[in-house]
N, C-alpha and C positions, 0 to 999 in steps of 0.2 A: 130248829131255830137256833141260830146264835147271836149274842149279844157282843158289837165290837165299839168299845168308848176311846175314842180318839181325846187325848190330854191336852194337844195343841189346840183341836177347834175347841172343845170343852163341849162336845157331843158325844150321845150316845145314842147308836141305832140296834135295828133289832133287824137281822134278818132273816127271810126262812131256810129250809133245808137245802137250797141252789145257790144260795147269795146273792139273793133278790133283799132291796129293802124294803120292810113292810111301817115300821116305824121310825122316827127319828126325832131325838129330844135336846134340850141344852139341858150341863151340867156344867159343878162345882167340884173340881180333885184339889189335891191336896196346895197348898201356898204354899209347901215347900219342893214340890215336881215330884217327880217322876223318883222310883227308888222302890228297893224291898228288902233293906235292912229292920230288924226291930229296933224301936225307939227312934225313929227318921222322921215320921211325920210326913214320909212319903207314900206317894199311891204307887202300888207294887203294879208293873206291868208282867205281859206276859201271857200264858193260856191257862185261862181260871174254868172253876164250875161253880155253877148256885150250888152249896153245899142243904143249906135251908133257906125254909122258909118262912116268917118270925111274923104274926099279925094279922090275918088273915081273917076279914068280918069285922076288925077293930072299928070303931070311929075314925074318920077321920083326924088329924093333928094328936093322936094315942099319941102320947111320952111314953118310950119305953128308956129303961138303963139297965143296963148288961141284961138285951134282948127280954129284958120284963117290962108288960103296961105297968105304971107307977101308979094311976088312976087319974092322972092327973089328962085335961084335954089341954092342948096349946091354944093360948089365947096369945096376941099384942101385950097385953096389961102383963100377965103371964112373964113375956118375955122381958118386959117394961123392969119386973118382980130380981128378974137374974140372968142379967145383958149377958155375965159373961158364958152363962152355960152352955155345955155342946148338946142343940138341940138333934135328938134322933125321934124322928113322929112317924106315924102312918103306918109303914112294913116296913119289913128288912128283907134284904135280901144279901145272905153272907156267902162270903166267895171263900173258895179253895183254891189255892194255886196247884197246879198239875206240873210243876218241873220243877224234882228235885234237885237243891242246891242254887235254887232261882231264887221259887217262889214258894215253896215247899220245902218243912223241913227245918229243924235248925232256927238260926239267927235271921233267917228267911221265910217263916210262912205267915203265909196270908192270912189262914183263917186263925191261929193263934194270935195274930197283928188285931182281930175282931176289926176286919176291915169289910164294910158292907157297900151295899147302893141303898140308899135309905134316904126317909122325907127330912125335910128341911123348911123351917119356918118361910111362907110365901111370897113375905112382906120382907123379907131382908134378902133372898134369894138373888145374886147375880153369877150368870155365867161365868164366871172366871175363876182362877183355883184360891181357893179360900179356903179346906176342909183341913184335918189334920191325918188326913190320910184317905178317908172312904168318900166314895163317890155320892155325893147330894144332890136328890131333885125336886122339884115341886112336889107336892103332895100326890095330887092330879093324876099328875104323871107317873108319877111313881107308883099308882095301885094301877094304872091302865098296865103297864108294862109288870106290876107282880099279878096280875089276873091273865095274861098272855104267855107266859113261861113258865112250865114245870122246874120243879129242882133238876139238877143233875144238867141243866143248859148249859151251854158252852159258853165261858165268857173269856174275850179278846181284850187285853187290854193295851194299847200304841200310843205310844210318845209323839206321833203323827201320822 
C-alpha cells in the first residue's frame, strides 16, 4: 500500500501494491503551502514512511499533546473552552521523510518537524490548507485509513 496526499486538490488516497486506488479522502495541509524547512509551517513534500503509530483502541476525539492522550475527550464546548488550541485527536500517524537533504535530516526533517496525518475537530474541519504543517482529517477517516496501513507504508507527498 501507499499513501499519496495531493496539496492542490487537499486529498489523500490510499493505494494498493499496483497503484490501484482503493481509498480516497479530503484533507487540511498546511496555510502556509508546501515547504520542509523547520520552523515554516509548511507541509514537507516528498517520499515519506509511517514512522509510527500513536493511538490505537483510543476513543474517539483522544487529545493527545506531544503524541500522549491528555485524558481529555474533544467535545464543541471543549473546543468553545480554547478556540485557539491545535487540536490533535484520534490517532496519529508520524511521517519520516526518506530524502536526505529534502526531507530528512538537518533543518529538513519531517519527523523532528513532528509532522503527522492526525484527526482534527469534525465540526470546524474544511478541505483546504489551514494546519500548521501536518496533514488533518476527519476523525472517521482518519482511524479507517490508521486501521488499513501498517507502519513502515510509503507516504507521497505532491504539491499537485
Amino acid at each position: 500500500m501507499k499513501i499519496v496526499i495531493n496539496l492542490a486538490e487537499q486529498r489523500l488516497d490510499l493505494l494498493d501494491d499496483h497503484g490501484f486506488p482503493l481509498r480516497a479522502w479530503p484533507v487540511s495541509t498546511a496555510a502556509n503551502g508546501a515547504g520542509e524547512l523547520s520552523g515554516s509551517g509548511c507541509t514537507p513534500c516528498g517520499a515519506h514512511i509511517v514512522r509510527a503509530k500513536i493511538g490505537a483502541d483510543m476513543p474517539v476525539n483522544t487529545v493527545f499533546v506531544g503524541r500522549r492522550p491528555t485524558g481529555e475527550i474533544y467535545s464543541p464546548e471543549l473546543g468553545e473552552f480554547e478556540p485557539e488550541r491545535d487540536w490533535i485527536l484520534s490517532r496519529i500517524l508520524w511521517l519520516s521523510g526518506k530524502e536526505p537533504g529534502r526531507n530528512r535530516l538537518g533543518r529538513y526533517d519531517t519527523m523532528r518537524r513532528y509532522i503527522y496525518i492526525h484527526g482534527t475537530p469534525d465540526e470546524g474541519f474544511v478541505p483546504e490548507p489551514r494546519s500548521h504543517g501536518c496533514i488533518r482529517m476527519r476523525n472517521a477517516d482518519l482511524i479507517e485509513l490508521f486501521d488499513l496501513v501498517p507502519v513502515y507504508t510509503e507516504v507521497d507527498i505532491r504539491e499537485s
